[in-house]
C-alpha positions as CSV (number, residue, x, y, z in Angstrom):
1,X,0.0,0.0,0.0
2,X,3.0,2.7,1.1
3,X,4.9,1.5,-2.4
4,X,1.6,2.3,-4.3
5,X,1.0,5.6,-2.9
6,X,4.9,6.5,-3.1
7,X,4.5,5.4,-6.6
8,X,1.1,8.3,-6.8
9,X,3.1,11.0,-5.2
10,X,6.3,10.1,-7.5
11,X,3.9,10.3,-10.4
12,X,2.1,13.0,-9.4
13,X,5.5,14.8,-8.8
14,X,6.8,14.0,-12.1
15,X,3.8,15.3,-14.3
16,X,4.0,18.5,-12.4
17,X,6.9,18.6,-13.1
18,X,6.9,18.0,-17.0
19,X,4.5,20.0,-17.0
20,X,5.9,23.3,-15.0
21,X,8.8,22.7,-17.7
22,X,6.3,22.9,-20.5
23,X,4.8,25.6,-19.6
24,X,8.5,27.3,-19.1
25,X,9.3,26.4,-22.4
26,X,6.5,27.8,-24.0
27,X,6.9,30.7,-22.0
28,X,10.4,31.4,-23.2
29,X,9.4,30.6,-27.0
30,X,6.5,33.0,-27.0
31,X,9.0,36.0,-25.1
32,X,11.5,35.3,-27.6
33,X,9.1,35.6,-30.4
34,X,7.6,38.6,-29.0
35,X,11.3,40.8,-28.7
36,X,12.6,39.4,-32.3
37,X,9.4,40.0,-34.0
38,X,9.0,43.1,-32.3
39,X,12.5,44.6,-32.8
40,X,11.8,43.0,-36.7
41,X,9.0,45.5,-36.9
42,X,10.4,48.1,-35.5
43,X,13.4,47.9,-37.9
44,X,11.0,47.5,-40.9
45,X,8.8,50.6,-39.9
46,X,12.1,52.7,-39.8
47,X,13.6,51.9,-42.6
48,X,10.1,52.3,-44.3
49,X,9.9,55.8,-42.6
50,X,13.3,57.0,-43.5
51,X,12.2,56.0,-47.3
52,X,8.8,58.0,-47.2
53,X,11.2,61.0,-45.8
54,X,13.7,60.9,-48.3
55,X,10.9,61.1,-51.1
56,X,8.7,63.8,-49.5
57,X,12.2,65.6,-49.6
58,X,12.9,65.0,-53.4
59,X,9.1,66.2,-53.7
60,X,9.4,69.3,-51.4
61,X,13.2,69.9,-53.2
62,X,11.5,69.8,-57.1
63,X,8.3,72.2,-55.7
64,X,10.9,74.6,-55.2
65,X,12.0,74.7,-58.5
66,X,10.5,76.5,-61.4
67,X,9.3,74.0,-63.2
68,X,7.6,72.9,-60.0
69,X,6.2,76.5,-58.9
70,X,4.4,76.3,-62.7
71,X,2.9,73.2,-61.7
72,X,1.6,74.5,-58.5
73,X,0.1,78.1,-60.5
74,X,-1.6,75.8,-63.0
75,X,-2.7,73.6,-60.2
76,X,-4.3,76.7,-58.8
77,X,-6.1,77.7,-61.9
78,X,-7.5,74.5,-62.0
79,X,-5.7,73.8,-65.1
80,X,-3.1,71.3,-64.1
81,X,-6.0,68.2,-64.1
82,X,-7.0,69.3,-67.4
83,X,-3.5,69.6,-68.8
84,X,-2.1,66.4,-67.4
85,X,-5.5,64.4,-67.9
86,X,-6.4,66.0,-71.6
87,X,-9.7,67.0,-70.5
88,X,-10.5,70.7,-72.1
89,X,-13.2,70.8,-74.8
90,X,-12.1,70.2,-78.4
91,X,-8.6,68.1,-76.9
92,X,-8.6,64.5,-77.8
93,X,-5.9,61.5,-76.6
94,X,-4.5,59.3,-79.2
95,X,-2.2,56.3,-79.2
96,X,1.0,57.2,-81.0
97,X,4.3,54.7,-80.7
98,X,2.9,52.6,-77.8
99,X,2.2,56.3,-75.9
100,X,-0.7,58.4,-75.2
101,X,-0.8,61.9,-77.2
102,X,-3.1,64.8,-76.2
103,X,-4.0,66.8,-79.7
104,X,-6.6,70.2,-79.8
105,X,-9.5,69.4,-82.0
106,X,-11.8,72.0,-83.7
107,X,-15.5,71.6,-81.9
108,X,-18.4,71.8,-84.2
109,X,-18.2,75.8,-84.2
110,X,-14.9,75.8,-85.2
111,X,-13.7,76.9,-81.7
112,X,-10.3,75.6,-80.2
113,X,-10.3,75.7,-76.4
114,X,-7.0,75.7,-73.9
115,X,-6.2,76.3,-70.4
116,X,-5.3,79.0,-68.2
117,X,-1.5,79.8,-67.6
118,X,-0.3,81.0,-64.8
């Protein structure tokens, strides 16, 4: 009867055991996904930072320019969409050498429309 129940506790002992060293195990994997993936991240969203940075320089460096000030006047005439999208009355888009042209058509009148310039 005592070697039975020593047996029990020994048992009992060991499974705790096993599975107090599971748990540790699992513990320590999880932890250690947690810091690499989050220092993976973290390295990741800088370098994707620094990227968007550099180019909203580039784009704040060529709007100083005067090439890039005429952009910004036609933008604020409203002619910049109609210009870069070939959208005033009488203008017409054609496929020329695998690119897009933009060519002024007469209208019905005999009227030829263009945009405003800054």
């Amino acid at each position: 009867q005592e070697a039975l129940q020593a047996s029990q506790t020994e048992i009992r002992s060991s499974l705790l055991w096993t599975g107090l060293m599971a748990f540790l195990i699992v513990l320590v994997a999880f932890g250690g996904g947690y810091f690499f993936g989050q220092r993976s991240g973290w390295d990741t969203g800088h370098a994707d930072g620094y990227q968007k940075a550099r180019n909203q320089e580039a784009a704040a460096s060529w709007a100083n320019t005067p090439s890039g000030q005429r952009a910004y006047g036609l933008d604020q005439l409203g002619s910049l969409d109609m210009l870069a999208l070939c959208k005033g009355d009488g203008w017409t888009m054609e496929r020329q050498k695998g690119r897009t042209v933009c060519f002024p058509k007469l209208d019905a009148k005999g009227n030829l429309s263009g945009w405003y310039i800054p």
